[in-house]
Structures are given as C-alpha cells and as structure tokens.
ZADO-608387 format. One record per residue (C-alpha): x, y, z. Coordinates in steps of 0.02 Angstrom, whole numbers, always signed. Layout:
<martis>
+--------+--------+--------+
!      X !      Y !      Z !
+--------+--------+--------+
!      X !      Y !      Z !
...
+--------+--------+--------+
</martis>
This chain:
<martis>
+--------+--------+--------+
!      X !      Y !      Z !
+--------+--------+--------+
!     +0 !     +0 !     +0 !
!    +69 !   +178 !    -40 !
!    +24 !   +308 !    +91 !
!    +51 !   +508 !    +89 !
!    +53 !   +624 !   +223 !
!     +4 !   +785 !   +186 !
!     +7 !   +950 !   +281 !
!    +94 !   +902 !   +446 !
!   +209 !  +1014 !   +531 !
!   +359 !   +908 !   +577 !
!   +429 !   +892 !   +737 !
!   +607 !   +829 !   +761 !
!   +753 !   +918 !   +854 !
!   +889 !   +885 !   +770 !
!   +848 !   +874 !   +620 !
!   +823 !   +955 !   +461 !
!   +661 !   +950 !   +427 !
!   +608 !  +1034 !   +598 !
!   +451 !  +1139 !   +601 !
!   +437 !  +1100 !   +395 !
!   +272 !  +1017 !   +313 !
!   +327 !   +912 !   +180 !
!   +216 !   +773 !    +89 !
!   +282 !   +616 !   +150 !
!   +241 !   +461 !    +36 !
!   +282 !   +287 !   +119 !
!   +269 !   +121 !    +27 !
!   +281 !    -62 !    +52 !
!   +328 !     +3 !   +255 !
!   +454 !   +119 !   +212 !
!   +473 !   +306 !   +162 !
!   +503 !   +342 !    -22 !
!   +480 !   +508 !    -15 !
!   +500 !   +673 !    +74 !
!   +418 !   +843 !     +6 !
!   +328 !   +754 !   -115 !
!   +155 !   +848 !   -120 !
!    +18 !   +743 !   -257 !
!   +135 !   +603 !   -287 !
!    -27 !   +471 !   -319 !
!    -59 !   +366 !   -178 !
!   -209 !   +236 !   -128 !
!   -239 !   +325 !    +52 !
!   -182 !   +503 !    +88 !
!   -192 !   +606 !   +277 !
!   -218 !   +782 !   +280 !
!   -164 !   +816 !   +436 !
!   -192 !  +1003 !   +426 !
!   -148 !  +1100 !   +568 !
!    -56 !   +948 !   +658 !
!   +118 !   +872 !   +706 !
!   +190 !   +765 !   +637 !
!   +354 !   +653 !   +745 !
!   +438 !   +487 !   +743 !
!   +323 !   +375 !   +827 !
!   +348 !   +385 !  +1015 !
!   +428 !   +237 !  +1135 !
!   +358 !   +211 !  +1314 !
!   +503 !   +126 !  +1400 !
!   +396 !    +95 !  +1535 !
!   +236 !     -5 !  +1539 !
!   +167 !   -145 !  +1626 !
!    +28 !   -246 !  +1573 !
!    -41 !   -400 !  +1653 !
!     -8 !   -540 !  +1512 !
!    +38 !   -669 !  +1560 !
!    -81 !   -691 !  +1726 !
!   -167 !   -560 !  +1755 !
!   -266 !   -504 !  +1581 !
!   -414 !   -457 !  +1686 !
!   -308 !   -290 !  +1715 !
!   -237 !   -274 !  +1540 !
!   -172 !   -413 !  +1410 !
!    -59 !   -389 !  +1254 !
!   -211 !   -339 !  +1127 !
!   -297 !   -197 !  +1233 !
!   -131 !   -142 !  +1308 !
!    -36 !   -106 !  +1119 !
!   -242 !    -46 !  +1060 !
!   -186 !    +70 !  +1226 !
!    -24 !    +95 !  +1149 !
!    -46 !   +150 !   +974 !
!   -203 !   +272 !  +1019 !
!    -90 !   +342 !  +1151 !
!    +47 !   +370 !  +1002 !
!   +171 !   +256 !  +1064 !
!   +231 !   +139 !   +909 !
!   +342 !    +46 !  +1039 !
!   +313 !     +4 !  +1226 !
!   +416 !    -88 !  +1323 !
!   +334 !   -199 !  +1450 !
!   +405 !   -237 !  +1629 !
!   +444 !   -420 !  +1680 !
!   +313 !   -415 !  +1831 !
!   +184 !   -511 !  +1767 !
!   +151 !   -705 !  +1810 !
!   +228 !   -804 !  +1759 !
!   +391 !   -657 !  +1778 !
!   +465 !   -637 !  +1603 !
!   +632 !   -740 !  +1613 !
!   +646 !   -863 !  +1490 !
!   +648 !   -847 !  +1295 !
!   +494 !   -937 !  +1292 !
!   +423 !   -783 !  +1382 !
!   +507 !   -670 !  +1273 !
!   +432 !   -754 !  +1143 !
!   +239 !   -755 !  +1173 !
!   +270 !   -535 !  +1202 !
!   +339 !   -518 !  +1023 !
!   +227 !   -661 !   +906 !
!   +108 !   -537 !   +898 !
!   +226 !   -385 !   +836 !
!   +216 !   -403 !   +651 !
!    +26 !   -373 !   +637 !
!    +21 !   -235 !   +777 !
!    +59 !    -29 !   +754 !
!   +116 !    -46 !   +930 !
!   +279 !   -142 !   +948 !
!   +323 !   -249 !  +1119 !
!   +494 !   -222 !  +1189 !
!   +506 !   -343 !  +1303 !
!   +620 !   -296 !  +1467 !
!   +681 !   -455 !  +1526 !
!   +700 !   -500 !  +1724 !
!   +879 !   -478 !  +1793 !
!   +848 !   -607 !  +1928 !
!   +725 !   -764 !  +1958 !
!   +545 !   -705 !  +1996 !
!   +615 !   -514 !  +2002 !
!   +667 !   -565 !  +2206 !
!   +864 !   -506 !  +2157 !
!   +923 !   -695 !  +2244 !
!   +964 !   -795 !  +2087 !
!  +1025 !   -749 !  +1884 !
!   +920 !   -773 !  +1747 !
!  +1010 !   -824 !  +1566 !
!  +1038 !   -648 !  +1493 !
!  +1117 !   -706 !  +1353 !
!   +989 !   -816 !  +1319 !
!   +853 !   -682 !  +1356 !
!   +970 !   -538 !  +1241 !
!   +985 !   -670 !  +1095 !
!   +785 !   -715 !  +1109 !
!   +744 !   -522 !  +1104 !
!   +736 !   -446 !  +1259 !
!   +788 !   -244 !  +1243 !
!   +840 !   -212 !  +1421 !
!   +854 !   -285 !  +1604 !
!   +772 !   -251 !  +1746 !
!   +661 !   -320 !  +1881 !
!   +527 !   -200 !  +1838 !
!   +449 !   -150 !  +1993 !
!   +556 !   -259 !  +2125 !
!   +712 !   -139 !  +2137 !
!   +896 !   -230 !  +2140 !
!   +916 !   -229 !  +2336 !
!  +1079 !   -363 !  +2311 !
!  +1215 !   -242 !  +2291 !
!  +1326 !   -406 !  +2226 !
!  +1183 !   -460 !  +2115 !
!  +1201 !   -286 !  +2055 !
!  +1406 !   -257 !  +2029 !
!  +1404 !   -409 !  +1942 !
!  +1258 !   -390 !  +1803 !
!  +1344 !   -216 !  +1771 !
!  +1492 !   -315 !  +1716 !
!  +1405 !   -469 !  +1637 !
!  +1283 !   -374 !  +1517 !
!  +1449 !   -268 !  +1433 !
!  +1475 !   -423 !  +1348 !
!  +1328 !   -385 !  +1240 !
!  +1327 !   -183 !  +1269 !
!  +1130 !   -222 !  +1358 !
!  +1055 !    -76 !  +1473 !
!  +1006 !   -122 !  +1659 !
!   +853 !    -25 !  +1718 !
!   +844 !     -7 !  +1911 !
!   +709 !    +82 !  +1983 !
!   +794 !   +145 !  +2171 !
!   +689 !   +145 !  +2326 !
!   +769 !    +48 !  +2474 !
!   +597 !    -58 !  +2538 !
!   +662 !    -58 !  +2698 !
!   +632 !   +140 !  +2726 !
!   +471 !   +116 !  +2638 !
!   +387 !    -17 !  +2734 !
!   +200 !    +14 !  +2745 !
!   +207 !   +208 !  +2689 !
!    +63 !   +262 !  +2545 !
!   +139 !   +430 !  +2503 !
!   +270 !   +556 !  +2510 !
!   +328 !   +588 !  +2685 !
!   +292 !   +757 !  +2727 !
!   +172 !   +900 !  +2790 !
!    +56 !   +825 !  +2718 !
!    +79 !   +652 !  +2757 !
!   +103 !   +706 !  +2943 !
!    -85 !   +789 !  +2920 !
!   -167 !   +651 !  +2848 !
!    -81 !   +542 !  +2979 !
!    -10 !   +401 !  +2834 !
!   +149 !   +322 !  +2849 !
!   +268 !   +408 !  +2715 !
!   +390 !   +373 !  +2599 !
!   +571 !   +486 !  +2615 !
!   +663 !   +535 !  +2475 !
!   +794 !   +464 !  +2574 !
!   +743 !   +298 !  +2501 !
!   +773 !   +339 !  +2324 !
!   +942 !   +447 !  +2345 !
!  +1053 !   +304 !  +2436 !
!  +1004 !   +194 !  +2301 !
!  +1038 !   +323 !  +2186 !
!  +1216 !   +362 !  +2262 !
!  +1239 !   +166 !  +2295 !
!  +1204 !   +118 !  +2119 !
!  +1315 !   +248 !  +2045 !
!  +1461 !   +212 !  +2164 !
!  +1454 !    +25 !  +2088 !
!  +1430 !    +91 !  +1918 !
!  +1601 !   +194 !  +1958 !
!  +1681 !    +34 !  +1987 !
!  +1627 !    -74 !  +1857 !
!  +1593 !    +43 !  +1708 !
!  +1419 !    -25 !  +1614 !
!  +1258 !    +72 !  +1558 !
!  +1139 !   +111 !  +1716 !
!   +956 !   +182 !  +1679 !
!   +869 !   +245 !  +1842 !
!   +675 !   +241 !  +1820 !
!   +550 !   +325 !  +1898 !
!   +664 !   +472 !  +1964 !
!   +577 !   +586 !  +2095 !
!   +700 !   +688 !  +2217 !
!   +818 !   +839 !  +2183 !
!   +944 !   +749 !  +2265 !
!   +942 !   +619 !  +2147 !
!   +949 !   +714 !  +1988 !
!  +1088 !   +797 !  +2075 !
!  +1193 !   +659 !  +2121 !
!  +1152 !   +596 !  +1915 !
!  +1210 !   +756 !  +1845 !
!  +1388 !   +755 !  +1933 !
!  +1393 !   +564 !  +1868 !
!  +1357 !   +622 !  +1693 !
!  +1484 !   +754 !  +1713 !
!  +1599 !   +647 !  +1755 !
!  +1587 !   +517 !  +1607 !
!  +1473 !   +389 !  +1674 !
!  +1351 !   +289 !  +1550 !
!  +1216 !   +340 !  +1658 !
!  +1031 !   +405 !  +1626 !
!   +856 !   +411 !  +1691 !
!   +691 !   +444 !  +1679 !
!   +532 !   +501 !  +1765 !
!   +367 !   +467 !  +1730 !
!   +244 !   +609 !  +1662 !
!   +116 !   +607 !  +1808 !
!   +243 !   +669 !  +1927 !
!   +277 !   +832 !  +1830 !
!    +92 !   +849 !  +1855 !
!    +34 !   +836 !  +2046 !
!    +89 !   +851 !  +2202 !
!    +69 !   +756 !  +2344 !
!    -51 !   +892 !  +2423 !
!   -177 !   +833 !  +2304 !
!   -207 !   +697 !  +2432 !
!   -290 !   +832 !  +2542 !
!   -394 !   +931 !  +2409 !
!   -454 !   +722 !  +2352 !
!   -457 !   +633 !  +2526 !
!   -364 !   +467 !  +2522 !
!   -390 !   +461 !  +2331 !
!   -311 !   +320 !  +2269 !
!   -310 !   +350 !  +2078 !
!   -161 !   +464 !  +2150 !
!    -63 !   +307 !  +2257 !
!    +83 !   +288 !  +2141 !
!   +264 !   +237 !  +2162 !
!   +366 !   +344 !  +2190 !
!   +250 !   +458 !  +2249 !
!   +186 !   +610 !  +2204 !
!   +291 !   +746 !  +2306 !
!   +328 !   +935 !  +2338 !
!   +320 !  +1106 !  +2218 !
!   +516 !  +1102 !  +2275 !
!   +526 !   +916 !  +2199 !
!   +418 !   +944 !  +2040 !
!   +521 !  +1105 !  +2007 !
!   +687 !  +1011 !  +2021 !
!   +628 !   +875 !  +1898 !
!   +544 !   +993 !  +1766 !
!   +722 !  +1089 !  +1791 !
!   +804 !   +935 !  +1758 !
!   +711 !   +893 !  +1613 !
!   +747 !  +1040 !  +1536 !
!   +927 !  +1029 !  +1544 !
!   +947 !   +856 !  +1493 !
!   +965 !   +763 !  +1651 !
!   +833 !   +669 !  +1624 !
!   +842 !   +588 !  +1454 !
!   +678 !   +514 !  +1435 !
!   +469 !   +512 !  +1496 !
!   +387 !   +382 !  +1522 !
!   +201 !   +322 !  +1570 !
!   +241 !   +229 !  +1698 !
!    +54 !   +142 !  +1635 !
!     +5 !    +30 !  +1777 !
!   -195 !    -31 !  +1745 !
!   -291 !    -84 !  +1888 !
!   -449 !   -151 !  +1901 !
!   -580 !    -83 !  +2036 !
!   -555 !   -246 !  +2158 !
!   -349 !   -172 !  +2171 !
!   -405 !    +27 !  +2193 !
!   -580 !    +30 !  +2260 !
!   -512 !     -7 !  +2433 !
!   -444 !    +99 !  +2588 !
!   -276 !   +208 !  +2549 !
!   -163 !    +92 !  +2622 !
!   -241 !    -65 !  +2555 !
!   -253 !    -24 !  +2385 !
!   -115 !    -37 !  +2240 !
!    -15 !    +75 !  +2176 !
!    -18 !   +129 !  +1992 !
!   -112 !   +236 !  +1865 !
!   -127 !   +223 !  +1678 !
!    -50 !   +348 !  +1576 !
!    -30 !   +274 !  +1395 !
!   -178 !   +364 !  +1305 !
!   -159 !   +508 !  +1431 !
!    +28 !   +549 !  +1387 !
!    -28 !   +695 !  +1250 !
!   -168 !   +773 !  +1352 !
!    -29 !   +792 !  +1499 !
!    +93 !   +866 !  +1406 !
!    -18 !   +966 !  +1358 !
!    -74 !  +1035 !  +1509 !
!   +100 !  +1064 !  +1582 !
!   +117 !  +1186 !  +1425 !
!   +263 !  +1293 !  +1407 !
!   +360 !  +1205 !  +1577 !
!   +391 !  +1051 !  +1479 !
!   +402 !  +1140 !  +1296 !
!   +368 !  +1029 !  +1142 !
!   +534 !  +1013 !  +1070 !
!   +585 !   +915 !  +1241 !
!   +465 !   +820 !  +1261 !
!   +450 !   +732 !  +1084 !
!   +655 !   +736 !  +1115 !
!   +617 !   +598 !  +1279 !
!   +501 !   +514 !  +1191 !
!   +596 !   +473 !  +1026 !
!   +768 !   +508 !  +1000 !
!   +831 !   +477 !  +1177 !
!   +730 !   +327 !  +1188 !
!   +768 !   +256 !  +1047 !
!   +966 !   +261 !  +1073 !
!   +963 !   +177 !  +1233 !
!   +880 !    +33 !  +1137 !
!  +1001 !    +29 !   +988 !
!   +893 !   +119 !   +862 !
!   +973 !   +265 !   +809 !
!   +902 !   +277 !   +619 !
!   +832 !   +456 !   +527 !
!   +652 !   +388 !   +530 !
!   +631 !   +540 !   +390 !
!   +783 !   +463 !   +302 !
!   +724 !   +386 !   +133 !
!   +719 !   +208 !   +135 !
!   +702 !   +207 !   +318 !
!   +570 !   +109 !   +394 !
!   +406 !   +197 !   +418 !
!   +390 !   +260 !   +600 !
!   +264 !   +398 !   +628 !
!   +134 !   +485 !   +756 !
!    +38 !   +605 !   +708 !
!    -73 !   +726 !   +819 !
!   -183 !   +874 !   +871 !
!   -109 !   +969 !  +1026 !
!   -266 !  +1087 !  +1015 !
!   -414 !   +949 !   +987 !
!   -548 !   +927 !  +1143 !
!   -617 !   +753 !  +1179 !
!   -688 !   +662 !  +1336 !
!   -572 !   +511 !  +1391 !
!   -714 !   +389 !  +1423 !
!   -759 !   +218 !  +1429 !
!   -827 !   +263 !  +1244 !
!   -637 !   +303 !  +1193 !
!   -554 !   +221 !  +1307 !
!   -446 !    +49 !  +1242 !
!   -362 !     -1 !  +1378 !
!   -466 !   -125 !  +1498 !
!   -396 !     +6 !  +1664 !
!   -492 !   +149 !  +1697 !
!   -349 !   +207 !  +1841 !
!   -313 !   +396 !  +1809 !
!   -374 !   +547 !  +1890 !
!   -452 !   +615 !  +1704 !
!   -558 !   +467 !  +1664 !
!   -727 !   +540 !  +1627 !
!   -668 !   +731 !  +1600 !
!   -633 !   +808 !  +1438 !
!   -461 !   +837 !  +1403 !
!   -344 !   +925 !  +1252 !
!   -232 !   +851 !  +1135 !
!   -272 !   +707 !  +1067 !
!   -168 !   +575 !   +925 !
!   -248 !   +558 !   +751 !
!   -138 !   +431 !   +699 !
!    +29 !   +316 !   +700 !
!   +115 !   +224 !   +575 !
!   +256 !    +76 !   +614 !
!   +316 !     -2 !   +454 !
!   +156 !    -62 !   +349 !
!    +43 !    -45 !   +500 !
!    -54 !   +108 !   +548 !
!   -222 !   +201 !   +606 !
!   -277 !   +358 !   +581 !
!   -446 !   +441 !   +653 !
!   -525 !   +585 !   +551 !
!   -368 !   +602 !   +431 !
+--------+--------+--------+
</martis>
C-alpha cells in the first residue's frame, strides 16, 4: 500500500526537517519520499494543522499478560499503545509467570508483526524479580529482550548488582533499576511530609530513592556498564546523576509524566484518593520544580508512562490497602499538554523518541528515505472526553477518566501498519 502524508508540521530536534510540512509518501513500510506533495497514492492524511514526529517509545509499561489479563493483556494494552501514540512500549517483567525465559520473550513479540504498537520486552535480571538468583541474559538478549530489569522489584543485592553491570557489557545491554530501598518504605502510601504528617499516613522519604541512587552509581564507578534509573523523583537524585554524567558515566534516567503533574497535596484537596497512590510518589512544588528543571537541561533523558492498569477490586479499597499505579498510555498527549510551556514541545518529543530510541540501539533518521516507516501524528489543540466510549485499555486508573481533556493522536504508522482517526 502507498500512503502520503500531507500538511503536517514536523517535529524533530535535530533534524532538518524541523518545524517543515513536507508530503511524506511511504510504501511497502518504508518512506520513499520526502516533500513530495500529489505524488498518487491509494490512502492520503491531511493532517492540517497537526504534528507530525517519529512514533513515540514508552520505555515503561506494565501490562498484566501473562496472569493477570483481567487488568490489561497484550491486545488492549498495544490498542492502549498505538491510540496513546506510542509505536513501541516496552513492557516490565512483573507479570506471572515473571518474564525470564525466551519462551516468555517469545509469546510478548509473536504478535509484533501485525500490531502498530511494537512490544519491547524488558527481561527479568533475577528469578521471579526477588534479586536472589540470575536469569540467562544471554539467552534472554539473543531471544529479544531490549533491556534488564526487575521491573517493579528494585535490585536490593548490591553483589547481584556489581556483577550484572559487568556481565551485560559483553553484549553492550542496558540495566534498568528503579531505586527505593523497601526497607525505609515499609507500609508508607505517600510522600513523607506535611502533608503526610496531616493526613496521619505512613510516608515514603526521599531518602529511600537517593542512597540507592548514590549506591548504584558508586558501583557503576567501579565497574563501568550502562545504568538507567527509572522512575526518578528527588532533587537529590537528579543531583547526584548530573555530577555522574559530568563525570563520564554511561548513566541516565527517567521520570514518569504524572509526577511533573501533581503534588502530593492533592491527597488533601481528594481525601485518600487512590487514583493518586503511585510509586514513587507524588511529592513537593520544591521536587516537581527540580525534575521539570532537570528535564529541561537534559538530566533526564527520557518520559515515560509509567502505565500501571488496575482493576476496581486493586483501587476501590482503603488508601493503604489499595495498589499502587495509574494508567497513563492514552493520557501521555493530554498531559503534556497541560503542563504547557514548563515542559516545551521540542523536549518532550526529544524523551520520547530520540533519547529513547538510542538507549535501545535504534538510532536511524526515521525521515531518512528508505528508512522504515515510523510515525505519530497529532492534534495538541483537539478537545475530547477520555471515556469508557474512547477508552482501549481494559484500566480505567487515572485521575481524568470521565473529563474532557486536550490534545489528542490522530494517527501512528510503524512499518506497513497504521491508524488514523478523522485524517
């Protein structure tokens, strides 16, 4: 099938087609032509009055396949996925079975070749994600997997650590480590704070995340390696990651996009709400200023979703009982959106493709000709009510289900896949 995109207003750091609206013709999956306005094609978008990037890549997700598809399995999570604008997601390793064998690797990816939506599959670093024994990386690299981690379960085995630094150099793989020590965070809900102290919860201290931020990078000194911190939340961690990038360290993070958006006093003005119990947790104006700050200047390389579905029987409970974790997939535009001209367009779409992309390897001109087709497309202006109507994903977790919200994706393209709504 030959496609052309007309009218778009491309945006791409970087490169030179930035803020330019070529016609874009792509056949057989791949671009054949840039600035190629009524070359005859079978489908055209006019996309009038709307951007135009390289599709985006959420390199944090979790769905619940395998085990627990009454939350969100492989079909409604990529459906998710591709009307969010993400052409690639990649999935953590918490699910049950956890993914550690190529078999699991496996059943993620069969489906990739007739979905818009591609699964990246982050394999577990240890047995179960309980950082005791090693799964085969090798194994897991060679079968597909684009990263290690155990997902939600941070690395508490500082030798389980030192040592996957130095085994995955062999094949130049990225370990993800989300840091919280669990033993400061026992039983706490929610930032530990004024407000915390008000609403008489137990609370999480950013002292938590910074040692294993200062622990991790103190190994990473030692063994050399490629260290991704997820989930980033505290000053004093961005801090302690911009010296190590000073310094020469192969070190990055990221944080996800709902924590540039509330605070934890939002847990007064919505008692005990628990569409807002995420971890890390929401914090203070001081914390959200040092991470929009840092996102600015490039400490923080990517944003991610941090998409967590739940279904009622995990969130309709008391504070402490319930689960942590909101959506964010199909939400990702809108709040962008609404953080306006503190996260500016240019660097955002820069930590959702380019940066992204090169910590996984990919590090093709998706406008290049020849280059394999890999496109979202969307309004940052259009109004629509995020719904159980619109909705794909099976979760309903996130604070906006139900309002009407602005910027919304018209369409995504991966190779010879793609959708398009009103184009």
């Amino acid at each position: 099938m030959k496609l052309r995109i007309d009218n778009a207003t491309i945006v791409s750091p970087g490169s030179t087609w930035h803020g330019k609206s070529p016609s874009i013709t792509i056949q057989n999956g791949h671009v054949t032509a840039m600035d190629s306005p009524g070359e005859p094609a079978e489908v055209v978008w006019n996309a009038q009055g709307m951007r135009l990037s390289a599709g985006w890549c959420d390199m944090r997700a979790q769905f619940g396949d395998p085990g627990l598809e009454h939350k969100e399995d492989l079909e409604s999570g990529c459906a998710a996925a591709a009307a969010g604008g993400f052409t690639q997601v990649c999935l953590l390793p918490n699910t049950q079975p956890v993914i550690q064998s190529k078999n699991d690797i496996q059943y993620l990816i069969a489906g990739n070749s007739r979905r818009v939506t591609q699964v990246r599959p982050l394999a577990a670093v240890t047995k179960d994600a309980k950082g005791e024994d090693f799964t085969d990386m090798l194994d897991l690299h060679a079968a597909g997997a684009a990263a290690f981690t155990d997902g939600s379960a941070p690395i508490w085995h500082t030798d389980i650590l030192l040592k996957t630094l130095l085994y995955l150099q062999k094949i130049d793989a990225l370990l993800i480590n989300r840091p919280e020590d669990r033993l400061l965070t026992h039983f706490a809900s929610m930032h530990e704070g004024i407000t915390s102290t008000r609403l008489g919860t137990p609370g999480m201290p950013r002292l938590a995340e910074t040692l294993i931020v200062q622990r991790d990078l103190q190994i990473l000194r030692y063994t050399g390696g490629r260290l991704h911190f997820a989930n980033v939340s505290t000053p004093e961690s961005l801090s302690h990651i911009r010296q190590a990038k000073a310094d020469g360290l192969q070190v990055t993070c990221d944080v996800a996009a709902y924590q540039l958006l509330w605070l934890d006093e939002v847990l007064e003005e919505n008692p005990f709400d628990t569409h807002f119990k995420v971890n890390p947790p929401l914090r203070e104006a001081s914390d959200r200023e040092a991470l929009l700050q840092g996102l600015n200047d490039g400490t923080i390389d990517v944003l991610v979703t941090s998409h967590t579905p739940q279904d009622e029987e995990s969130k309709k409970l008391e504070f402490d009982l319930a689960d942590f974790g909101m959506t964010g997939l199909e939400m990702f535009l809108p709040m962008m959106m609404k953080l306006g001209e503190d996260a500016p367009e240019e660097v955002w779409i820069e930590k959702v493709t380019t940066n992204p992309n090169a910590l996984l390897g990919q590090k093709d001109d998706p406008f290049a000709i020849d280059s394999l087709a890999n496109f979202t497309v969307y309004n940052p202006e259009q109004v629509w009510k995020y719904d159980a109507a619109s909705c794909k994903s099976k979760a309903y977790n996130h604070p906006w289900f139900g309002a009407e919200v602005t910027g919304k994706v018209k369409g995504a393209i991966y190779g010879n896949r793609n959708w398009s709504e009103d184009l």
